[in-house]
C-alpha positions as a Markdown table, in Angstrom:
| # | Residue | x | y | z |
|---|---|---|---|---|
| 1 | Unk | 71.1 | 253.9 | 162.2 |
| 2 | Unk | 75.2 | 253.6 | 161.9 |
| 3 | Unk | 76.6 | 250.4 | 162.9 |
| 4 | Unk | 78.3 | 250.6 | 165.8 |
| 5 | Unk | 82.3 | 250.5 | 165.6 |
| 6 | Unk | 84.7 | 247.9 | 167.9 |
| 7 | Unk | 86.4 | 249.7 | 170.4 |
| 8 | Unk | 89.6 | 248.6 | 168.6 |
| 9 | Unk | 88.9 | 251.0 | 165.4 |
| 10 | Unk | 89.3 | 254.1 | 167.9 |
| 11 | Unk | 92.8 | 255.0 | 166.7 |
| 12 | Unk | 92.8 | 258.2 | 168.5 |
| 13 | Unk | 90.0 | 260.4 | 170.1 |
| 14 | Unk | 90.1 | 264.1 | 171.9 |
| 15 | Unk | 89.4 | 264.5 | 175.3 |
| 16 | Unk | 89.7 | 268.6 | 175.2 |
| 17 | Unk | 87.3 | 271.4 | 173.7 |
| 18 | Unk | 89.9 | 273.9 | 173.7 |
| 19 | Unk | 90.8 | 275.0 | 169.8 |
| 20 | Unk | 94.3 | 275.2 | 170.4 |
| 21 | Unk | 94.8 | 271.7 | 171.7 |
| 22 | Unk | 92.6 | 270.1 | 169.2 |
| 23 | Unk | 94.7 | 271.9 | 166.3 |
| 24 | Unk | 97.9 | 270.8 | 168.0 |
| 25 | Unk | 96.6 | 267.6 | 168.6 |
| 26 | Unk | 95.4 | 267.3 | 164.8 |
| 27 | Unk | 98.7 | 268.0 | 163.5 |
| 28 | Unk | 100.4 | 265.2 | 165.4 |
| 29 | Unk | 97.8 | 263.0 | 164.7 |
| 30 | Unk | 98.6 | 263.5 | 160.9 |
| 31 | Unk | 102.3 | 263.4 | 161.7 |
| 32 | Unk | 102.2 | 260.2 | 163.2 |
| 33 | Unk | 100.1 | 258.8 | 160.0 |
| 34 | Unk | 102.9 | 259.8 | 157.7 |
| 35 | Unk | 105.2 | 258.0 | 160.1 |
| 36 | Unk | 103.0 | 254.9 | 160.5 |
| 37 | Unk | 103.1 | 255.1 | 156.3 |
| 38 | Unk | 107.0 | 255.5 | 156.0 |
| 39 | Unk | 107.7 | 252.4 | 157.8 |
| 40 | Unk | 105.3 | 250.7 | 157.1 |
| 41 | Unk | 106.3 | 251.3 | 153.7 |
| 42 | Unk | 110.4 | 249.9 | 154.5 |
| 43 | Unk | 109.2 | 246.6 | 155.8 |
| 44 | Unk | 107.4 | 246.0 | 152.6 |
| 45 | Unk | 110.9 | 246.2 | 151.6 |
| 46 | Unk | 112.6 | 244.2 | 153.9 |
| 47 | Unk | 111.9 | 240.4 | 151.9 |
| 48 | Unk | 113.8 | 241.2 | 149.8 |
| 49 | Unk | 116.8 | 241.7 | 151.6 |
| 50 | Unk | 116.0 | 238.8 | 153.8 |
| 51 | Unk | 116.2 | 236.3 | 150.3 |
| 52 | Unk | 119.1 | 236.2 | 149.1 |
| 53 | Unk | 118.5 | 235.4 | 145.7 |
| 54 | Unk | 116.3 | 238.6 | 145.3 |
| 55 | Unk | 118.2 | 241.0 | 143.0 |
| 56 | Unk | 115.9 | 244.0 | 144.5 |
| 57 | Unk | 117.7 | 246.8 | 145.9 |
| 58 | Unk | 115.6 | 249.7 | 145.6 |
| 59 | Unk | 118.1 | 252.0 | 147.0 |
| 60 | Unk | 116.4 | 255.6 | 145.6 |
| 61 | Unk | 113.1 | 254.8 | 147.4 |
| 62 | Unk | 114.8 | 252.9 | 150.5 |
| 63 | Unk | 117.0 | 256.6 | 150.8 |
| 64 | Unk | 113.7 | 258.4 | 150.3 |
| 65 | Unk | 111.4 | 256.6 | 152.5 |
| 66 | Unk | 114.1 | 257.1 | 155.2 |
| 67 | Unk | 115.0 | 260.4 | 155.0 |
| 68 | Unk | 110.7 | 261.1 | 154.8 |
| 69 | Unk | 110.4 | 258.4 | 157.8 |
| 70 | Unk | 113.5 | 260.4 | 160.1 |
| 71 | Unk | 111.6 | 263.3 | 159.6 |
| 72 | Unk | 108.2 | 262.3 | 160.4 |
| 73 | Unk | 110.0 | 260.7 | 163.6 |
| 74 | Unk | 111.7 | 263.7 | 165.0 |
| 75 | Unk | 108.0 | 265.8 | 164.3 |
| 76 | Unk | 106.2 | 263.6 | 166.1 |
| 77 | Unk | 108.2 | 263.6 | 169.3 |
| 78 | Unk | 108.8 | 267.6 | 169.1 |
| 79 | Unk | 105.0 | 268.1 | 168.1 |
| 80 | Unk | 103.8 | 265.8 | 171.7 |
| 81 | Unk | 106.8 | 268.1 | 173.5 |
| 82 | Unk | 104.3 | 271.2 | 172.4 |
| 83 | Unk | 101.2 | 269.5 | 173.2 |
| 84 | Unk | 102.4 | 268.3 | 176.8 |
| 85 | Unk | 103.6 | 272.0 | 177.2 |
| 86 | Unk | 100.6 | 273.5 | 176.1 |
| 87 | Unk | 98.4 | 271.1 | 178.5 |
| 88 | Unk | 101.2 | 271.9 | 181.7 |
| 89 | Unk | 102.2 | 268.2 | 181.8 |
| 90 | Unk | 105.6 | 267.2 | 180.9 |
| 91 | Unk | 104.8 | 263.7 | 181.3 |
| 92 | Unk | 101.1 | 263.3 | 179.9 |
| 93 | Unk | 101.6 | 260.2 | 178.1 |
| 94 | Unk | 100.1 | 260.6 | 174.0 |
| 95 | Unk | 97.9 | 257.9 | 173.5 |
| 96 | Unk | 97.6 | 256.2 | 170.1 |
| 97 | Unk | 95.4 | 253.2 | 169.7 |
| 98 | Unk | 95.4 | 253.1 | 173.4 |
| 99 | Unk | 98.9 | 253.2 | 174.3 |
| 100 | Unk | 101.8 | 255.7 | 174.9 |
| 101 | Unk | 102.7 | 256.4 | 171.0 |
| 102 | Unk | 106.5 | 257.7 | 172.6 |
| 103 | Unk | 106.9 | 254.2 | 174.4 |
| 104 | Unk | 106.5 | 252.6 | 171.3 |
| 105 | Unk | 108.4 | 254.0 | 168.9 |
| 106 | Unk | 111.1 | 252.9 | 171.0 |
| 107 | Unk | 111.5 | 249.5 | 169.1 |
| 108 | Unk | 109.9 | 250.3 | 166.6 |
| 109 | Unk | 112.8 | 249.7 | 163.9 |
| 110 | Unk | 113.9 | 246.2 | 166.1 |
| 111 | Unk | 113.1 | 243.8 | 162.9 |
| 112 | Unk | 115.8 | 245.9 | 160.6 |
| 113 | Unk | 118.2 | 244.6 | 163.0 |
| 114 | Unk | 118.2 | 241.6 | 161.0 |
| 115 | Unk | 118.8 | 243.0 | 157.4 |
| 116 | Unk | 121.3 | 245.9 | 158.0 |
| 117 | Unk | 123.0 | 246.2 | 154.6 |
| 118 | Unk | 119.1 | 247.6 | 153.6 |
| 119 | Unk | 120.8 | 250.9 | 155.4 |
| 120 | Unk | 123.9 | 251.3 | 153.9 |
| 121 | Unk | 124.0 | 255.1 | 155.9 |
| 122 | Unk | 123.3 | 254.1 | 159.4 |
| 123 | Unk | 126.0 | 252.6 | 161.1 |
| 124 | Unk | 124.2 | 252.2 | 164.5 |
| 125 | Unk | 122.7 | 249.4 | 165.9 |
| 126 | Unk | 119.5 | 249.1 | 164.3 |
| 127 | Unk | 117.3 | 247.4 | 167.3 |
| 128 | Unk | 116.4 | 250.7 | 170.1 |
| 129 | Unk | 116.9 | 253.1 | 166.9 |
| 130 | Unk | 113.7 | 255.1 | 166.7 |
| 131 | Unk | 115.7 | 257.7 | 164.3 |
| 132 | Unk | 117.8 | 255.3 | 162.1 |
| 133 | Unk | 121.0 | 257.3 | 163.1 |
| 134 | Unk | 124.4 | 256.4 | 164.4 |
| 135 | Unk | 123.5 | 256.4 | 167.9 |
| 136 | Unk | 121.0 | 254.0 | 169.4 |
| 137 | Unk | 119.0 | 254.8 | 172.2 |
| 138 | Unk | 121.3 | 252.3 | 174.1 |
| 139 | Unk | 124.8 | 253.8 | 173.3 |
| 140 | Unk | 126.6 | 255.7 | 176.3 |
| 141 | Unk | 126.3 | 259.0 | 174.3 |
| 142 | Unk | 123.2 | 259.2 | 176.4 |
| 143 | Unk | 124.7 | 259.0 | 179.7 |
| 144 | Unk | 126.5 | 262.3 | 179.5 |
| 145 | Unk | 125.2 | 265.6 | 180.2 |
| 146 | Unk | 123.9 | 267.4 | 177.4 |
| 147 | Unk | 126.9 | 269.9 | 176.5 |
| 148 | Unk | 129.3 | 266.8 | 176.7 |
| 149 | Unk | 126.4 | 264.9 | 174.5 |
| 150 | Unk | 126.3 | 267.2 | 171.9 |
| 151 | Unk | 129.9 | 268.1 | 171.4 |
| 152 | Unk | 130.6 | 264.1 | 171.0 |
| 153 | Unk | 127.8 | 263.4 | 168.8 |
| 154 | Unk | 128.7 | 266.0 | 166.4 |
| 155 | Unk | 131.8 | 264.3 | 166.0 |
| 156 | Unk | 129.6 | 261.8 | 164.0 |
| 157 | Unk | 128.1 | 265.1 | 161.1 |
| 158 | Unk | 126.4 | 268.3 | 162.0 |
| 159 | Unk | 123.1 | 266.6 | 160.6 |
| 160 | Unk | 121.8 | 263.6 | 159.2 |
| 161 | Unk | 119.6 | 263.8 | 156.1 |
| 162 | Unk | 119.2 | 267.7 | 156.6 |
| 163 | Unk | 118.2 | 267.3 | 160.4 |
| 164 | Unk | 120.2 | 268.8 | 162.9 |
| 165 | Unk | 122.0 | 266.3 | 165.4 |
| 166 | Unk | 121.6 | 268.4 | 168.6 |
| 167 | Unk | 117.6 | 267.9 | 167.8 |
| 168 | Unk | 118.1 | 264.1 | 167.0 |
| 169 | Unk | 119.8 | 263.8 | 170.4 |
| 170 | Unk | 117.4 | 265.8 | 172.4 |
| 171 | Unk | 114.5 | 263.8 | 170.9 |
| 172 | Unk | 116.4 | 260.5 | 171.8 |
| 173 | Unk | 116.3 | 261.8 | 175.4 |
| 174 | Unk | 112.8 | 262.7 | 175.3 |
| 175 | Unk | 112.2 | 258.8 | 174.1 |
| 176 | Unk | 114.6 | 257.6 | 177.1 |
| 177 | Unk | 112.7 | 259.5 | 179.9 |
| 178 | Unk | 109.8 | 257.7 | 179.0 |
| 179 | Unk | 111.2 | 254.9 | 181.2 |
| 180 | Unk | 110.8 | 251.9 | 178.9 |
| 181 | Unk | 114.1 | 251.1 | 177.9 |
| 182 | Unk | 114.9 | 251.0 | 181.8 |
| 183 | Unk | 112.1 | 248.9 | 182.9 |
| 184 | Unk | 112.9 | 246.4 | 179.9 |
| 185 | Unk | 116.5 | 246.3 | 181.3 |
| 186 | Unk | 115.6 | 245.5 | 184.8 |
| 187 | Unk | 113.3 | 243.4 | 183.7 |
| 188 | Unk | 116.0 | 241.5 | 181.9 |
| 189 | Unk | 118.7 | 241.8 | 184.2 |
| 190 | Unk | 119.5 | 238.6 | 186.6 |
| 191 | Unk | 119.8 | 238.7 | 190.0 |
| 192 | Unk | 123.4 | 238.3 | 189.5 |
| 193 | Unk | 126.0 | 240.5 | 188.3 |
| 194 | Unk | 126.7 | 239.1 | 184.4 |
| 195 | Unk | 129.3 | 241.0 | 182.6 |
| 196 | Unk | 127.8 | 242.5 | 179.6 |
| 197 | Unk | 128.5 | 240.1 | 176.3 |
| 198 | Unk | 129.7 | 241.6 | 173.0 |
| 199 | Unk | 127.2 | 241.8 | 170.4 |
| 200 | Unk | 127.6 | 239.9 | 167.1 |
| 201 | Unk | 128.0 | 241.9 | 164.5 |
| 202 | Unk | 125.8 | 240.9 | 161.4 |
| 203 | Unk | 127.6 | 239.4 | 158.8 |
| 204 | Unk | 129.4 | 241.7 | 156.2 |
| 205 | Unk | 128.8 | 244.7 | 157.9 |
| 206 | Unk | 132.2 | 246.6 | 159.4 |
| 207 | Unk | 132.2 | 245.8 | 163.5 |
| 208 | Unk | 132.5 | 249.4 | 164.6 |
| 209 | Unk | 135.4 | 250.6 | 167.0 |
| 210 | Unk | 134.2 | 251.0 | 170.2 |
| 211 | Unk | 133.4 | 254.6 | 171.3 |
| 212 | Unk | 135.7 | 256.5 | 173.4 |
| 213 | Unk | 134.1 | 256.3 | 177.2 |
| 214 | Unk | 135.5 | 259.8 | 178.3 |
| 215 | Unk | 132.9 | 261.9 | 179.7 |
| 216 | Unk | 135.1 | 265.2 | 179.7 |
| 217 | Unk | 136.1 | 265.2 | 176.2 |
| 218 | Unk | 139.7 | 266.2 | 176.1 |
| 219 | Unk | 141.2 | 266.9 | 173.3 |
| 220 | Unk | 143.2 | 263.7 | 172.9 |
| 221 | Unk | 140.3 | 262.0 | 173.1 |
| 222 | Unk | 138.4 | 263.9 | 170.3 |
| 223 | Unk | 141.6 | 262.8 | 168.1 |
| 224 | Unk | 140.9 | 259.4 | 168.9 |
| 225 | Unk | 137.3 | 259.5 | 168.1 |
| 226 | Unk | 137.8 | 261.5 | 165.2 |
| 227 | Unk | 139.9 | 259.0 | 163.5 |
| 228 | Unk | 138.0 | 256.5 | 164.3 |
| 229 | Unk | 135.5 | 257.6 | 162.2 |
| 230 | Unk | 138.1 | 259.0 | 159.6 |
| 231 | Unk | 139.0 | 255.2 | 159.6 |
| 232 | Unk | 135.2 | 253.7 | 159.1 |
| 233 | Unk | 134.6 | 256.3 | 156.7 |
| 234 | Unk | 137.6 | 255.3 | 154.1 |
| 235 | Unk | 136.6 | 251.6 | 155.0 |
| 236 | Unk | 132.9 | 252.3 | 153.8 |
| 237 | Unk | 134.4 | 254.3 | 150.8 |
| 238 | Unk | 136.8 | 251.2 | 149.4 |
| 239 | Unk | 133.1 | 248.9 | 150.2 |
| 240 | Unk | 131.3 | 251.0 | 147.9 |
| 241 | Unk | 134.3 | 251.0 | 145.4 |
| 242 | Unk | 134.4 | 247.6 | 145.4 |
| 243 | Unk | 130.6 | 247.1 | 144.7 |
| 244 | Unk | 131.0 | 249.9 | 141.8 |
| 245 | Unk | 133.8 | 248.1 | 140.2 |
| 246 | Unk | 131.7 | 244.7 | 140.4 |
| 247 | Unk | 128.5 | 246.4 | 139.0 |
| 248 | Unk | 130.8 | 247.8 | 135.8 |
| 249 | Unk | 131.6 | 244.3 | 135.5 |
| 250 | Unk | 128.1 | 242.9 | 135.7 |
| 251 | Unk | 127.1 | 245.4 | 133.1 |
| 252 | Unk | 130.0 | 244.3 | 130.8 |
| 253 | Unk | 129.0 | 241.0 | 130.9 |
| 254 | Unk | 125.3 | 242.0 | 130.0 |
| 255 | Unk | 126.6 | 244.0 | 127.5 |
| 256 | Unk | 128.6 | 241.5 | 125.7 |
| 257 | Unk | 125.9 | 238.8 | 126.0 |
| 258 | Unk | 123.2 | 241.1 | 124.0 |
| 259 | Unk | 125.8 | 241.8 | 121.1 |
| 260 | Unk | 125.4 | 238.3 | 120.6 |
| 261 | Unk | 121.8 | 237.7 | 121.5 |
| 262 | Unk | 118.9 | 238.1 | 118.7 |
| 263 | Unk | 116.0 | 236.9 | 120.5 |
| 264 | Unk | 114.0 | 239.4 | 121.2 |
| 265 | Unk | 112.6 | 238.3 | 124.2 |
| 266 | Unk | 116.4 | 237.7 | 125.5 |
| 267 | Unk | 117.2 | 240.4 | 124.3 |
| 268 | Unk | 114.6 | 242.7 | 126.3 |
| 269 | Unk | 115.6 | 240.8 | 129.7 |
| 270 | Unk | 118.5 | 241.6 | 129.1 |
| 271 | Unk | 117.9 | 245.0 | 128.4 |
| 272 | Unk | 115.5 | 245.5 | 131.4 |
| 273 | Unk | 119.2 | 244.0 | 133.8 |
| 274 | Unk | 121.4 | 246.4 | 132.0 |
| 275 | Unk | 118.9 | 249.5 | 132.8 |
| 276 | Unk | 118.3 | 248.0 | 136.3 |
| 277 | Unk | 122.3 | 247.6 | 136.9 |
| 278 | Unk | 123.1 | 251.4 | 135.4 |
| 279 | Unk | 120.1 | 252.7 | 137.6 |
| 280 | Unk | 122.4 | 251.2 | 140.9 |
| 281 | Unk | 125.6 | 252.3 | 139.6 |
| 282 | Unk | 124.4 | 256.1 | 139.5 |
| 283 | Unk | 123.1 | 255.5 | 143.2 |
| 284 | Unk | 126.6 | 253.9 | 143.8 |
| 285 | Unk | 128.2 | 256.2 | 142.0 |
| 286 | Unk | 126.6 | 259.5 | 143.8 |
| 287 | Unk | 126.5 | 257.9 | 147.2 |
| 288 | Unk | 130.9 | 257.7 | 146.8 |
| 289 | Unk | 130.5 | 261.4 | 145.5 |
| 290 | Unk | 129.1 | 262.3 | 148.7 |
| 291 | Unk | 130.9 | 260.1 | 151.0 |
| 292 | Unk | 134.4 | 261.2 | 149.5 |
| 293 | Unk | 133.6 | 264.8 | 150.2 |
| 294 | Unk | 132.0 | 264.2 | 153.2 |
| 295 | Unk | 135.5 | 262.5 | 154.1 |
| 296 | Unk | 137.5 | 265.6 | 152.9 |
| 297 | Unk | 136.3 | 267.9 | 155.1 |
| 298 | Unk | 136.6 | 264.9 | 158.4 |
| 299 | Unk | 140.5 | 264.9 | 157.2 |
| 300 | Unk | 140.6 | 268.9 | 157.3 |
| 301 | Unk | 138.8 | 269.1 | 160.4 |
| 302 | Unk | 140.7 | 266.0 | 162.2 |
| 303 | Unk | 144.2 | 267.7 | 160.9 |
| 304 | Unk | 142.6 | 271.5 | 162.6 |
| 305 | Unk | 142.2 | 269.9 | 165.3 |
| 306 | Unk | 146.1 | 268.3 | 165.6 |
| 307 | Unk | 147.2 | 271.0 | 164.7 |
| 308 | Unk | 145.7 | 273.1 | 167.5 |
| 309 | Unk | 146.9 | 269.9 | 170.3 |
| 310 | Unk | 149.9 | 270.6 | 168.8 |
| 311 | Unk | 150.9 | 273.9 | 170.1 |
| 312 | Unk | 152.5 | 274.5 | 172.8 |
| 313 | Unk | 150.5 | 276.6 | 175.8 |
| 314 | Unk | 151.9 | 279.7 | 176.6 |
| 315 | Unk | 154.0 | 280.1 | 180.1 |
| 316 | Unk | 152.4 | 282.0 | 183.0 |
| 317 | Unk | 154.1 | 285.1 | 184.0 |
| 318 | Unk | 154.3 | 286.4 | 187.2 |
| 319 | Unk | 152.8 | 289.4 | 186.8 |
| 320 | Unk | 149.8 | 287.2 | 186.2 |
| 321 | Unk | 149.9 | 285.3 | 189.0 |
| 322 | Unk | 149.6 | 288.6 | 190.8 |
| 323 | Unk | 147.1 | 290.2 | 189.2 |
| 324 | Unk | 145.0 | 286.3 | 189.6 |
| 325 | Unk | 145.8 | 287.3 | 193.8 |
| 326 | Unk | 144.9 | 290.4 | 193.9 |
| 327 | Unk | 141.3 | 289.7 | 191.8 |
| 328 | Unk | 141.2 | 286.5 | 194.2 |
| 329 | Unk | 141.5 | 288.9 | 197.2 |
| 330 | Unk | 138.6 | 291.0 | 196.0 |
| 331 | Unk | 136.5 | 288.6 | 195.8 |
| 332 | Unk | 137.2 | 287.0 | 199.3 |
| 333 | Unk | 136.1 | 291.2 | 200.3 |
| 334 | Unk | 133.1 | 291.1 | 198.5 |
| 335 | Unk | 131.7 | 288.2 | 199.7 |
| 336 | Unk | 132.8 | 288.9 | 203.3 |
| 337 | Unk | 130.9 | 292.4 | 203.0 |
| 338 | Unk | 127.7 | 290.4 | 200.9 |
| 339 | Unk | 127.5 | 287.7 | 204.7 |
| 340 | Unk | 127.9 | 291.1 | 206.8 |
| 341 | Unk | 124.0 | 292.4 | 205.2 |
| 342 | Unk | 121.3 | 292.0 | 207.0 |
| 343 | Unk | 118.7 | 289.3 | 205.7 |
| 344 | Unk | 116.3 | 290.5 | 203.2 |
| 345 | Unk | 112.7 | 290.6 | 204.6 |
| 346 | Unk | 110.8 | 287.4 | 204.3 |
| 347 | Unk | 108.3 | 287.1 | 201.3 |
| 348 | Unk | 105.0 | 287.4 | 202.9 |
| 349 | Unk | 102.0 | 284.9 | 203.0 |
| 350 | Unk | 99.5 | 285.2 | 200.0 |
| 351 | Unk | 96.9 | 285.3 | 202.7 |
| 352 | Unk | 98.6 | 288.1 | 204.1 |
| 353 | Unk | 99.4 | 290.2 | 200.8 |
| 354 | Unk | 97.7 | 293.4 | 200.0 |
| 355 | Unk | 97.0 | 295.0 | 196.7 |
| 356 | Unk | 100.5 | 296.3 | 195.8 |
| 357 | Unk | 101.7 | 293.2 | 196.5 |
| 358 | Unk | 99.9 | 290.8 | 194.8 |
| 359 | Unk | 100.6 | 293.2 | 191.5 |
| 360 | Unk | 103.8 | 292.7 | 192.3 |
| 361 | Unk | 103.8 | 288.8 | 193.0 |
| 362 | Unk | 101.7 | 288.5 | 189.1 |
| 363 | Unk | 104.7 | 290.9 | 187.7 |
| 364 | Unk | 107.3 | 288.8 | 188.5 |
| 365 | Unk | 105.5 | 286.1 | 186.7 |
| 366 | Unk | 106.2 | 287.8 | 183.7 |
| 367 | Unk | 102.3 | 288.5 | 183.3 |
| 368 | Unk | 102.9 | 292.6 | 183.1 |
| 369 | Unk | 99.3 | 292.5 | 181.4 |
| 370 | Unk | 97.1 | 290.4 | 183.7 |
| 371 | Unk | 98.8 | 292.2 | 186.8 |
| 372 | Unk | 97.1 | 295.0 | 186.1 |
| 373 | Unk | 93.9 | 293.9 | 185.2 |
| 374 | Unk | 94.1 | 292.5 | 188.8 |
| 375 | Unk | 94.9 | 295.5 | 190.0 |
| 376 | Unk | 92.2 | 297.3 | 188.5 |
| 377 | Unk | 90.1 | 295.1 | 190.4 |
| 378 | Unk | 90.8 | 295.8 | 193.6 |
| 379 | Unk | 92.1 | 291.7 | 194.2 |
| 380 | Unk | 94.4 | 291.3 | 197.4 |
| 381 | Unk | 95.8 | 287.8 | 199.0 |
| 382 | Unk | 92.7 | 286.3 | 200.2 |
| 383 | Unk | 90.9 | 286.9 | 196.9 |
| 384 | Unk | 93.7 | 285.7 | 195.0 |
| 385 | Unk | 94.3 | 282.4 | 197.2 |
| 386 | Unk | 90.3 | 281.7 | 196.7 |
| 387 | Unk | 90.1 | 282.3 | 192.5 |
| 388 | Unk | 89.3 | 279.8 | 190.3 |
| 389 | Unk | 90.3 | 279.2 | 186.6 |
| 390 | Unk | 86.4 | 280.9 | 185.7 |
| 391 | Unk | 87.1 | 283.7 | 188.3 |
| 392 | Unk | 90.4 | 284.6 | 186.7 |
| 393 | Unk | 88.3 | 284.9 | 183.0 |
| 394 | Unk | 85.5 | 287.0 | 184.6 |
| 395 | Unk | 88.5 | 288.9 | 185.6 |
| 396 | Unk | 89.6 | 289.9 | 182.0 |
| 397 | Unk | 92.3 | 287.0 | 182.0 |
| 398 | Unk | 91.4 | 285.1 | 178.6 |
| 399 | Unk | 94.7 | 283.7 | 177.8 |
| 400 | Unk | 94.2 | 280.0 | 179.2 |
| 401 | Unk | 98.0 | 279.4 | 179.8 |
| 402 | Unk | 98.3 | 282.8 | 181.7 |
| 403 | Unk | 95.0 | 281.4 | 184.3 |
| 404 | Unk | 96.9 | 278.1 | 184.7 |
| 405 | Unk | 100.6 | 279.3 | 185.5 |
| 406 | Unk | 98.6 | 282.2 | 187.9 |
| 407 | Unk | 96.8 | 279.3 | 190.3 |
| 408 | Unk | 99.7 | 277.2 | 189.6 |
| 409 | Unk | 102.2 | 279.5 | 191.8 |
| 410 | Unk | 99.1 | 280.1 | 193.6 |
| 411 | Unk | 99.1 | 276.3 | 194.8 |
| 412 | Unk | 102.7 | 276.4 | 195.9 |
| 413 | Unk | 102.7 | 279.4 | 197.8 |
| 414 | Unk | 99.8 | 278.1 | 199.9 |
| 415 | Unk | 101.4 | 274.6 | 199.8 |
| 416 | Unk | 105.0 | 276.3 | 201.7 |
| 417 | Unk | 102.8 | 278.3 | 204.0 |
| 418 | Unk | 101.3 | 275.5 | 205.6 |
């Protein structure tokens, strides 16, 4: 007889027999194990960037772990968008280990708030940062509607470690509609109006130029933002310079000390500093590489764009203005003659449609296929508005997606003709 488990150990269990929802709910089962691993995996890390006599900077598995953890992120909300799609329920809430797995990954990366050089390529506030990327979850990025969104985040890079930004900012939203993040706030707002206190900024890392507020994007503006971030990126490029010309030092120093060491066991230690010190110069060394290129083409694309506020707009004619009248005058006739139609026939009751009808009802739901299968069977209004999911199988309707979006508009025709 098997020992029975806690109720605690159940990390996650399916309540559905379809195949298709198990196999989708398999895969972000396994997704969100990989993501559990990656950051579990960075706080390991972490001590040693919280003691400051640790010499530990593993900065090739920190980049990896990341780059694998952002990854694993962005899957696992995009996997639950799929699963809540497939199920008909945009806000079905994903339960691991008993709780809404999108409400908390919300906070998930709060403790790296308080060792930030461990992330020397996010530049974002670290605490509501699900995705470890320039934009918390709390910047006003968020508050604009999505094509304004977009078009301002991409100011920031096209993609972050190979993912695309317009995905990273979609997925943020998904996170934000979850409502946490709100409720917290009220939660922690007084009954009074306090004005909103200027967060410290963690000691040697750059304090960040506030972002430009403008919610329609003008061009001006985009110059403004754009140099701003021409601006942080040269002042991160002299940083790593700096720490490049004070590792060549450190490796001198090493260097000169083993000439004149012949213990051996000095001499390996020393050894073992000198190969740990050339190891983070590379990393240094690639990571300004990068950056400096990455810079270049922020320069061309900031001096495109000046060069295109730059020059001067053409002058309206007047044989323009004319031909703008005259197209404004057809449309005033047009939509005079569209108000001077008769109404178009109200859509009937379902209890009242006939055979043709319903066909036609089923056809406009983009179901070409099943509409004729119910037509081939003879089923009218009153049928229809009386069919269950099981009816609609017997009928030859095996596609379960095709039943449910059927009896869906089913329900809210008989819901407006009451």
């Amino acid at each position: 007889m098997h020992e029975a488990r806690p109720a605690t150990a159940i990390i996650y269990a399916s309540q559905s027999g379809d195949p298709a929802q198990m196999a989708l709910e398999r895969s972000v089962v396994h997704m969100i194990i990989e993501r559990e691993t990656c950051l579990e995996a960075l706080l390991q890390v972490t001590p040693h960037f919280h003691d400051p006599h640790s010499k530990v900077r593993p900065w090739k598995v920190i980049g990896n772990l990341t780059l694998q953890y952002r990854r694993a992120s962005m899957d696992v909300v995009e996997g639950i968008g799929q699963w809540r799609a497939l199920l008909g329920a945009p806000r079905q809430a994903f339960l691991w280990k008993h709780s809404n797995y999108l409400s908390k990954m919300v906070d998930d990366t709060a403790s790296f708030a308080s060792v930030p050089d461990m992330f020397r390529d996010c530049h974002g506030d670290l605490t509501l940062n699900p995705f470890l990327s320039p934009f918390a979850l709390t910047d006003s990025l968020f508050d604009l509607d999505e094509p304004a969104m977009l078009a301002k985040a991409r100011l920031a890079g096209s993609e972050i470690g190979g993912i695309d930004m317009d995905r990273i900012c979609r997925a943020s939203k998904v996170l934000l509609a979850e409502g946490v993040l709100q409720q917290r706030t009220k939660a922690a707002t007084p009954a009074k109006t306090v004005p909103q206190s200027t967060p410290r900024t963690p000691k040697g890392q750059v304090t960040p130029t506030p972002p430009v507020e403008s919610h329609d994007l003008a061009p001006h503006d985009k110059l403004m933002l754009m140099k701003v971030h021409l601006d942080h990126g040269r002042a991160k490029l002299r940083a790593l310079e700096d720490d490049r010309a004070s590792i060549s030092e450190r490796m001198a120093e090493i260097t000169a000390k083993l000439e004149a060491t012949t213990l051996p066991s000095k001499v390996r230690m020393l050894q073992n500093n000198l190969g740990a010190l050339n190891n983070s110069l590379r990393a240094v060394s690639g990571e300004i590489f990068q950056r400096r290129n990455e810079l270049t083409r922020q320069e061309a694309t900031y001096r495109l764009q000046a060069s295109k506020a730059k020059r001067p707009r053409p002058q309206i004619r007047d044989e323009l203005h004319e031909v703008v009248a005259q197209d404004q005058k057809m449309r005033d006739e047009l939509v005079a003659a569209l108000a001077r139609r008769e109404p178009e026939p109200a859509v009937p009751a379902l209890d009242a449609m006939n055979e043709a009808q319903v066909f036609a009802f089923v056809k406009d739901l983009g179901l070409d296929a099943c509409a004729e299968k119910l037509k081939a069977m003879g089923i009218d209004g009153p049928l229809l508005a009386v069919s269950t999911d099981q009816d609609l199988q017997e009928l030859g309707i095996e596609v379960r997606l095709h039943r449910v979006k059927i009896l869906r508009e089913v329900e809210k025709r008989l819901k407006d003709g009451q």
